[in-house]
C-alpha positions as CSV (number, residue, x, y, z in Angstrom):
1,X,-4.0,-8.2,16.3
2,X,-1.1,-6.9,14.0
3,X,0.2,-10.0,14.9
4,X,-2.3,-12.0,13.2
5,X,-2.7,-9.6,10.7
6,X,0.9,-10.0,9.3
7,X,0.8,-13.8,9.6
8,X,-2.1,-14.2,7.9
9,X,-0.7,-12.2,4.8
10,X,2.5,-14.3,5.0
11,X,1.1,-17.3,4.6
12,X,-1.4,-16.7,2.2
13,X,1.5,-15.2,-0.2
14,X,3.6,-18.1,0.7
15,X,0.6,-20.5,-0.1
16,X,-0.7,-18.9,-3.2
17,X,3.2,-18.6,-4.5
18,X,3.6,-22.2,-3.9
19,X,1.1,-23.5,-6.0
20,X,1.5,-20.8,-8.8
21,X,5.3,-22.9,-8.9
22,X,3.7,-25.8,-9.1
23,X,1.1,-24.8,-11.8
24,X,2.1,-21.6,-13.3
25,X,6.0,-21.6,-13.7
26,X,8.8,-23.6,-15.7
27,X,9.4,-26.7,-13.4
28,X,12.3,-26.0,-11.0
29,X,14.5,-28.5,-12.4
30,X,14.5,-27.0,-15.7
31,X,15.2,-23.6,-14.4
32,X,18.0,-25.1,-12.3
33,X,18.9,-26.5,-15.3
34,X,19.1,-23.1,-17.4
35,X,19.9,-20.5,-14.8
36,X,22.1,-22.8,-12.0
37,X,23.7,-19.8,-10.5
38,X,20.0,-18.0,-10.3
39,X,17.7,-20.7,-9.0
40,X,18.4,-20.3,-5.9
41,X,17.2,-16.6,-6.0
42,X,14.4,-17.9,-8.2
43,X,13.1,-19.6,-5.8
44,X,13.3,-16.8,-3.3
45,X,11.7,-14.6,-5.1
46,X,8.6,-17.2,-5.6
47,X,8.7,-17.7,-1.9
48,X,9.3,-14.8,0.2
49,X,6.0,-12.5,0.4
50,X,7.5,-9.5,0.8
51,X,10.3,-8.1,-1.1
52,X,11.7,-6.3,-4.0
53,X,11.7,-7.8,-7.6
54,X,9.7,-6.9,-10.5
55,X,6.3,-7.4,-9.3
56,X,5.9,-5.7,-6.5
57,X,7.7,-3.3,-4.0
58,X,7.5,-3.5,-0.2
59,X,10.4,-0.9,1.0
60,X,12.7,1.6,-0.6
61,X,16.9,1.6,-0.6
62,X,17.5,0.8,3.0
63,X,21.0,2.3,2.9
64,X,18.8,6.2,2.1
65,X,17.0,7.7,5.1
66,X,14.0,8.0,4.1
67,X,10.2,7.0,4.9
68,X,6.9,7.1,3.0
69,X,3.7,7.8,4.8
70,X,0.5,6.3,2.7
71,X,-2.8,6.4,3.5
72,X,-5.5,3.7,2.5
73,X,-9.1,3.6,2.3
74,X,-10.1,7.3,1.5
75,X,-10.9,9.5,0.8
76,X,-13.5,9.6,4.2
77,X,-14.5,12.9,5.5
78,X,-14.1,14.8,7.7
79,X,-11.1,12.8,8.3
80,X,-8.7,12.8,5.2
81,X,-8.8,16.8,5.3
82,X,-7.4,16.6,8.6
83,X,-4.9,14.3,7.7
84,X,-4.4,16.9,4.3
85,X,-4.4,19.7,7.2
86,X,-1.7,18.2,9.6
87,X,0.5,17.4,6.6
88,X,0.1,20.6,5.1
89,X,1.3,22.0,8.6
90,X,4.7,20.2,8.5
91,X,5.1,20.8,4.8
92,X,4.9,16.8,3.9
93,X,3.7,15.2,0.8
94,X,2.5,11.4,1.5
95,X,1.0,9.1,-0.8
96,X,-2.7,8.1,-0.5
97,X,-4.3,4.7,-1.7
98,X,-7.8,5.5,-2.7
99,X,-10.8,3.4,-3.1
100,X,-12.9,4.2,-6.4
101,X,-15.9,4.0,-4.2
102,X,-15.0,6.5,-2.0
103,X,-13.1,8.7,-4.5
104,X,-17.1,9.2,-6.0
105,X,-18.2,10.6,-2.9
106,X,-15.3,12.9,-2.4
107,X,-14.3,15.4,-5.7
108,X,-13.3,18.2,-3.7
109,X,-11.2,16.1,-1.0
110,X,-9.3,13.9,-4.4
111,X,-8.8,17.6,-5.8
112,X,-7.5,18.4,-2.9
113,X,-4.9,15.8,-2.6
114,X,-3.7,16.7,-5.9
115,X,-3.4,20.0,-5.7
116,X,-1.4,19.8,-2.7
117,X,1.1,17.6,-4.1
118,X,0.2,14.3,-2.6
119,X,0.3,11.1,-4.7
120,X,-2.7,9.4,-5.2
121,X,-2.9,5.4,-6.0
122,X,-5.0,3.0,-7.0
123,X,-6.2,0.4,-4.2
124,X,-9.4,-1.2,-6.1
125,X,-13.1,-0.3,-6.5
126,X,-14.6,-1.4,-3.2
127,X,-11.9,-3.3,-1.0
128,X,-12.9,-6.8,-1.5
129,X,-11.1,-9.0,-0.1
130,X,-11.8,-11.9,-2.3
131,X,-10.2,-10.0,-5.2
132,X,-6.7,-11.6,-5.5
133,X,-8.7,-15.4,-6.5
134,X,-10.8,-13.7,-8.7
135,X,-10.1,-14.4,-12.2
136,X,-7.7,-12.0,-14.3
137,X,-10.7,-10.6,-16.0
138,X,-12.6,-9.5,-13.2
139,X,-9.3,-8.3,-11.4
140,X,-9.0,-5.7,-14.3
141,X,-12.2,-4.4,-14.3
142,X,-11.8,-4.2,-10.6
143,X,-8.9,-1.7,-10.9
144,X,-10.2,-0.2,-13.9
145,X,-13.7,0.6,-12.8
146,X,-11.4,2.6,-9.6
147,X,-9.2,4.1,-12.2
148,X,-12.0,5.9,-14.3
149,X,-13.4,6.8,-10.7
150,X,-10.2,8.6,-9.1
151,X,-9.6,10.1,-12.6
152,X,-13.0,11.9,-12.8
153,X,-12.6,12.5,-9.1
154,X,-8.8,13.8,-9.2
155,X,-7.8,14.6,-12.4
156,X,-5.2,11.8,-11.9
157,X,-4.4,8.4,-13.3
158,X,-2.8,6.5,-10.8
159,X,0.4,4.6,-11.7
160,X,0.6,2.3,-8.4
161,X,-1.8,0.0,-7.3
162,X,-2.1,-1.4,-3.5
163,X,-3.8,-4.9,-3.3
164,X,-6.6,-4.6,-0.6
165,X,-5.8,-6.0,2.7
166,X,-1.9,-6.1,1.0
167,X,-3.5,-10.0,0.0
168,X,-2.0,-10.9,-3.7
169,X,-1.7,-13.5,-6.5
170,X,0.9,-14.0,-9.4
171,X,-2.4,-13.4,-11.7
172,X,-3.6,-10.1,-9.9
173,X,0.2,-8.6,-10.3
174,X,0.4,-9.7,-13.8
175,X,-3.0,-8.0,-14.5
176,X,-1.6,-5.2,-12.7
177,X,1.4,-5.1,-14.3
178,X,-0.3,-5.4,-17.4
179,X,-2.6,-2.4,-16.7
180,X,0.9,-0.2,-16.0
181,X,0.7,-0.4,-12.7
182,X,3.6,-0.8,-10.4
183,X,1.9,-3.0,-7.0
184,X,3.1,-1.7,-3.7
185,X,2.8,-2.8,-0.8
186,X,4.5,-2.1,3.0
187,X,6.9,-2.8,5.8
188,X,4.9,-0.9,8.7
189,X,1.8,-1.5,9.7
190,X,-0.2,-1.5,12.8
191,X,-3.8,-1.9,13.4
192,X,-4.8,1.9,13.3
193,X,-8.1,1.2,11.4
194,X,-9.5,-0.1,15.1
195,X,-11.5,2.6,16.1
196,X,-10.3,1.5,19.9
197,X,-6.9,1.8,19.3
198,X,-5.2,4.4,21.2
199,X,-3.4,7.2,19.6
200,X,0.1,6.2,21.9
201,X,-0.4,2.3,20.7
202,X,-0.5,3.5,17.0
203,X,2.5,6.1,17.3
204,X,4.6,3.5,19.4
205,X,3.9,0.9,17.1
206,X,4.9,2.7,13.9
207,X,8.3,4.3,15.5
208,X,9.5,0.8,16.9
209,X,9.4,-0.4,13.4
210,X,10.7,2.5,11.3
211,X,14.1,1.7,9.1
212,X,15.3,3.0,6.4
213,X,13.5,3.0,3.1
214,X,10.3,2.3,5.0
215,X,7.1,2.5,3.6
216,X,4.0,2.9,6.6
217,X,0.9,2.4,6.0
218,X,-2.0,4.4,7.8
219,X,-5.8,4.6,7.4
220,X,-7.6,7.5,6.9
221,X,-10.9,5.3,6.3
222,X,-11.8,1.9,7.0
223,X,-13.0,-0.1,3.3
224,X,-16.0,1.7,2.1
225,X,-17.2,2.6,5.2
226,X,-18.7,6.2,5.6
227,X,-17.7,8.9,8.4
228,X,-15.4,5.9,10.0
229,X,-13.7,7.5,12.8
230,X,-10.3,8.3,12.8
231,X,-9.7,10.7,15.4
232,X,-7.1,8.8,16.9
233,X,-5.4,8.8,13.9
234,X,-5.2,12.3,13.9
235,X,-3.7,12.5,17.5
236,X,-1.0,9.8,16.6
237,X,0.0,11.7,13.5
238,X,1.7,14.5,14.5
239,X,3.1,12.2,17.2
240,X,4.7,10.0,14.1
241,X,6.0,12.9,12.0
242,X,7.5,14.8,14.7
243,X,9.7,12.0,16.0
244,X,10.7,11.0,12.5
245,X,12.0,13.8,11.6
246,X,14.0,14.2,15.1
247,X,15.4,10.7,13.9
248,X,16.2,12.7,10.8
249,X,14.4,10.9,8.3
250,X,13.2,12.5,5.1
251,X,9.6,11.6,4.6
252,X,8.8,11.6,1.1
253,X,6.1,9.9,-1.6
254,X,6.2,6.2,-2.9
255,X,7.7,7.7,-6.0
256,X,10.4,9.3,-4.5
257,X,11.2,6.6,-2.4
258,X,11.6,3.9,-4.9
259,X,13.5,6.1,-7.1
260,X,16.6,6.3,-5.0
């Protein structure tokens, strides 16, 4: 399933960044024609999914030992203060992707995650997963109907933005970027939101692709669903963190990660 899961997202990006050359961008022969010693990254950097560059972030400096948990689809009780409760216990600060939808349901839990020094971000109103072809219009109130939710929620105005189901267009990061969000999205992910999937799958899936500058994704809910369980979460967690560390990686927030 995380299989299909990955290749779906590549080619979608690699179809939707192939027409927005053809319709969007300078023709290539005029950029080869200005920028011959860059148009070969150029067109890289319109082609590859997943990578660094000024529109969105996938991974941190790979040469820095260090790992970022995050968390998307929260808050969802009585899960996320759990989560809050085993990363409290090994003195971690993560990063968690809330949904403005469940962010309304949830003050004390957003408080919470502030007050503990986790980092909360914006991952859209209700997890559609047509919102990356919707126009730029309605991509904006998208993420800023979840912004005023989190912020009467939390206190907090997110500054990073996670496209649901990590499925993007050059209009929704331009919105985004426009909005003064930086987009971010992963490296390492598994299919943890199953409720069937075994908490040894999840942890063995997650350590077999942990690297430097890593940035794993997790689920503490599932979209806007309510009470969505995650108890296997909650068993493969300490599992994840514990082995890390032994590995001696630093795990740290998004912030922290891309700052290095």
């Amino acid at each position: 399933r995380i299989k299909e899961e990955g290749l779906l997202c590549t080619y979608w990006n690699y179809i939707i960044n192939y027409f927005s050359i053809l319709f969007y961008y300078k023709p290539l022969p005029q950029r080869m024609e200005d920028m011959p010693r860059k148009a070969g990254k150029a067109i890289l950097n319109r082609l590859l999914p997943f990578h660094i560059d000024s529109r969105l972030i996938s991974n941190g400096n790979r040469r820095c030992k260090q790992i970022a948990l995050t968390f998307d689809d929260g808050p969802n009780e009585p899960f996320t203060s759990q989560i809050l409760d085993i990363l409290r216990q090994h003195d971690i600060r993560a990063t968690f992707f809330m949904l403005g939808q469940n962010a309304k349901r949830f003050t004390n839990v957003c408080q919470r995650i502030r007050k503990e020094g986790h980092i909360i971000g914006n991952h859209s109103y209700c997890h559609s997963r047509w919102l990356a072809l919707k126009g730029g219009q309605k991509i904006a109130q998208e993420l800023e109907l979840a912004q005023e939710a989190i912020y009467k929620s939390s206190g907090v105005k997110p500054k990073l933005f996670r496209p649901p189901y990590g499925l993007w267009s050059p209009w929704m990061l331009r919105r985004a970027r426009k909005l003064g969000f930086t987009v971010i999205t992963w490296d390492n992910m598994t299919n943890d939101w199953e409720s069937t999937k075994e908490a040894d799958g999840i942890s063995r899936a997650i350590l077999r692709k942990a690297k430097p500058g890593g940035i794993i994704v997790l689920h503490d809910g599932r979209d806007t669903r309510q009470g969505y369980d995650r108890t296997s979460l909650l068993q493969a967690l300490p599992i994840i963190i514990a082995s890390l560390k032994r590995q001696g990686y630093q795990l740290v927030t998004v912030p922290q990660l891309i700052s290095e």
